[in-house]
C-alpha positions as CSV (number, residue, x, y, z in Angstrom):
1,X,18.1,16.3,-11.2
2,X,19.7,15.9,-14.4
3,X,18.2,19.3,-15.2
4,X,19.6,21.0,-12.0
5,X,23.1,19.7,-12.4
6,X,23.2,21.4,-15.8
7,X,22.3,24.7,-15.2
8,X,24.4,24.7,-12.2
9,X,27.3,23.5,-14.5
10,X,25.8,26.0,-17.1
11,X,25.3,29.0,-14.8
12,X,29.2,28.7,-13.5
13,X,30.1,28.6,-16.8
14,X,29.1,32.0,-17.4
15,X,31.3,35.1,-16.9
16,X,29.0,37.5,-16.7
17,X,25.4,37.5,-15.9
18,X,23.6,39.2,-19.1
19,X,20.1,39.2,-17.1
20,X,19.4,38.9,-12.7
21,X,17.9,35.8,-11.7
22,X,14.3,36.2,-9.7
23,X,16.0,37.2,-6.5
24,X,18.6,39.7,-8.0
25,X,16.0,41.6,-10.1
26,X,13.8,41.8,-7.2
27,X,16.2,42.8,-4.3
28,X,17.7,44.9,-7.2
29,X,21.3,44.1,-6.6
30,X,23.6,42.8,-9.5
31,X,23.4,39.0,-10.0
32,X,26.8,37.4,-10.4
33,X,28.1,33.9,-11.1
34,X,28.3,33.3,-7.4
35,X,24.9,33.7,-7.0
36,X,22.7,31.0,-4.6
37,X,18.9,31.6,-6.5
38,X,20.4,32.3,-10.1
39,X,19.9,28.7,-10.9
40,X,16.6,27.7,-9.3
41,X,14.8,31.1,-9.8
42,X,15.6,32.5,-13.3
43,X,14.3,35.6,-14.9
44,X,11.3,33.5,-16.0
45,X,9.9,32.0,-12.4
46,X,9.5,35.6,-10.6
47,X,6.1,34.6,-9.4
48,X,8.0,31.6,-7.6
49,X,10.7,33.6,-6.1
50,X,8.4,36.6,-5.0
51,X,6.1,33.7,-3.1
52,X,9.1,32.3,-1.7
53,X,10.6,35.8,-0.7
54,X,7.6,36.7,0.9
55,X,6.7,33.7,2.7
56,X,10.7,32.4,4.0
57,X,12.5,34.9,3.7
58,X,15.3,35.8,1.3
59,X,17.8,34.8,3.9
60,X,16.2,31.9,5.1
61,X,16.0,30.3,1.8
62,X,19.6,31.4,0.7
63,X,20.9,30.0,4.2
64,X,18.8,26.5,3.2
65,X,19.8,26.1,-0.4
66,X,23.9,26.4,1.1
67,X,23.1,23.6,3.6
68,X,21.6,21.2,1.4
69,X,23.3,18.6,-1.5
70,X,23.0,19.9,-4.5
71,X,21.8,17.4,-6.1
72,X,18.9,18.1,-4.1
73,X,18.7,22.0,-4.3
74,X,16.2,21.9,-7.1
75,X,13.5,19.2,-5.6
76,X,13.8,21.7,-2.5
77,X,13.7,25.0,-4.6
78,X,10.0,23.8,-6.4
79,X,8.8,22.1,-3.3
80,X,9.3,25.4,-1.3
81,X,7.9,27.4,-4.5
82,X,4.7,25.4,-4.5
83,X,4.2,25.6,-0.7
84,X,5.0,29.7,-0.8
85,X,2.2,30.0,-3.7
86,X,-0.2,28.1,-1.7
87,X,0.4,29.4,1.2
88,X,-0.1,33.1,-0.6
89,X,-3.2,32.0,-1.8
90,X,-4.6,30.6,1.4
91,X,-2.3,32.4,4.2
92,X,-4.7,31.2,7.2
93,X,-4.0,26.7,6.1
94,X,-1.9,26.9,3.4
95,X,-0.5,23.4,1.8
96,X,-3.0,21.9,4.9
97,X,-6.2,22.5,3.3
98,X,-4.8,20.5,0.4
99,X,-3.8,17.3,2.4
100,X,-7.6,17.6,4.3
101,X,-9.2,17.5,1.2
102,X,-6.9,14.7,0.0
103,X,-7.4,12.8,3.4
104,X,-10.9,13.3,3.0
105,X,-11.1,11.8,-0.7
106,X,-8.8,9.0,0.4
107,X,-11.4,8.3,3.2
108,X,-14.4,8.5,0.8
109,X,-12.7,6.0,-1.8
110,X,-12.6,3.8,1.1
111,X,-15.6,4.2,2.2
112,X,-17.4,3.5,-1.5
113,X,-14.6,0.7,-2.0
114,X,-16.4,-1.1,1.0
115,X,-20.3,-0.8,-0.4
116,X,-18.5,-2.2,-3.4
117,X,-17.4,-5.2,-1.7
118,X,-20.5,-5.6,0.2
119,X,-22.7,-5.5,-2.7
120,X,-20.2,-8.2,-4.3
121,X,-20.1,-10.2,-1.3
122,X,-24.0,-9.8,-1.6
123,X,-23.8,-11.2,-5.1
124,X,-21.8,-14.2,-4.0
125,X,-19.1,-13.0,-5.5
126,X,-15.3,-12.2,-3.8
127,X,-12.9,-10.0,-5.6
128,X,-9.8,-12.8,-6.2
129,X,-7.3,-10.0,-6.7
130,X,-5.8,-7.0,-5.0
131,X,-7.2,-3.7,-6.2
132,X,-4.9,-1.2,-7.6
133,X,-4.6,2.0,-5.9
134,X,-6.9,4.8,-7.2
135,X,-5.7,6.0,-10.5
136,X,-5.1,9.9,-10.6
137,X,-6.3,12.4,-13.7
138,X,-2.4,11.7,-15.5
139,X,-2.5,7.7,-14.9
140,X,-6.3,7.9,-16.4
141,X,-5.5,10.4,-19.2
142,X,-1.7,8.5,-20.1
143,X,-3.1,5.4,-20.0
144,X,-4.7,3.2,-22.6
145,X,-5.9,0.2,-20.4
146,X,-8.6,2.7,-18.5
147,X,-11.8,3.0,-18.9
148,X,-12.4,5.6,-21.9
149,X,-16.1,6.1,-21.0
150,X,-15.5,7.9,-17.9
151,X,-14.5,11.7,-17.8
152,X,-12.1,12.1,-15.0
153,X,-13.7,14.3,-12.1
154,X,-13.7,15.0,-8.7
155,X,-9.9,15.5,-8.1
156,X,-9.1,12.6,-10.9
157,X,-10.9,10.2,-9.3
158,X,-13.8,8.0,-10.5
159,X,-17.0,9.7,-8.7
160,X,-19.6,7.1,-6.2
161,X,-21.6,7.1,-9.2
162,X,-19.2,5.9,-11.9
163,X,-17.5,3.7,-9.4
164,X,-21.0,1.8,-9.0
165,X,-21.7,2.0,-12.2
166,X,-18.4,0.4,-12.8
167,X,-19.3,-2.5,-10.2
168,X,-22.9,-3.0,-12.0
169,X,-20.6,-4.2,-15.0
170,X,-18.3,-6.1,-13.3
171,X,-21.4,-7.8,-12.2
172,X,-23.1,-8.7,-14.8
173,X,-20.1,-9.7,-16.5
174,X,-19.4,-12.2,-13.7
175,X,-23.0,-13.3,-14.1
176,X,-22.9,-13.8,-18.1
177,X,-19.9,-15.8,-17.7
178,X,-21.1,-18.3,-14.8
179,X,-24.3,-18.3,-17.1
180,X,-22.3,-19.5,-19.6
181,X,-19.9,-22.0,-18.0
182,X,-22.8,-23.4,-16.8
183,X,-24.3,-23.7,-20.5
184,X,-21.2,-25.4,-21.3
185,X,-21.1,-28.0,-18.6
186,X,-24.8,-28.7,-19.1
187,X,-24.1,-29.0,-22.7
188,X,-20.7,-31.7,-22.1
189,X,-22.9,-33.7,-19.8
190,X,-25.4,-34.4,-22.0
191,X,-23.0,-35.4,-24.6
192,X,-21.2,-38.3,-22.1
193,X,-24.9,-39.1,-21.4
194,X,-25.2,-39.9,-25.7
């Protein structure tokens, strides 16, 4: 946002336009400081305007940008610009093939989340806290409290395998450690017995 505001700010600024934004070059008219796209589609994104150009409409999208805050404009600008290259690439579902696939991951996690629990409830043993949501590719990668072992996959989530895998651990660690308390207290009763 921070971003937007100065190149807005930077873009007024300016007397004269040296080189056209996206939409100037491409509609081949002379870009001037009053121009709507010059700060959300510079020389440099002309793939993103051309997407956007083809799939809204020049007008459209000049028409939106006008209406909404601009502190908002640029949000808008790359939100539109990712939905137009989608929808290039797959014209028929576009940005909806994307959330399918997503719904259907979400539904799988679920779905492997509750054998998890069921082979843990079949162990005796109940998960005491919430589970944190699924962690994507970035929060894996950025993050130094994952586990390093396992190379993120299947859309930056942990695969069925990996996520028993992960439970087989959790349950032989839970095992080793009841071993063990119970070691202990075998051990401290025998001493009040002395």
């Amino acid at each position: 946002m921070v971003q937007a505001r100065n190149q807005i700010m930077l873009f007024h600024q300016m007397d004269k336009i040296s080189t056209p934004c996206a939409a100037c070059k491409q509609l081949r008219r002379k870009c001037t400081k009053d121009c709507v796209f010059a700060p959300y589609f510079p020389t440099t994104k002309q793939e993103n305007y051309e997407a956007v150009h083809k799939v809204f409409g020049a007008s459209h999208v000049a028409t939106l940008i006008n209406d909404l805050h601009p502190l908002k404009r640029e949000f808008a600008m790359n939100s539109l610009a990712w939905e137009a290259r989608v929808r290039v690439k797959d014209p028929v579902y576009g940005c909806t093939a994307i959330i399918d696939r997503l719904e259907s991951q979400l539904k799988d996690s679920e779905e492997q989340l509750a054998m998890v629990k069921n082979e843990l409830a079949s162990y005796g043993i109940v998960p005491t806290c919430v589970p944190s949501p699924p962690m994507m590719y970035q929060q894996m990668h950025n993050n130094p409290m994952t586990i390093s072992e396992y190379t993120p996959n299947n859309g930056g989530f942990l695969t069925g395998q990996q996520l028993h895998d992960e439970a087989q651990r959790f349950v032989s660690t839970q095992r080793a450690q009841m071993q063990q308390t119970q070691e202990t207290q075998t051990q401290h009763n025998e001493i009040d017995r002395d």
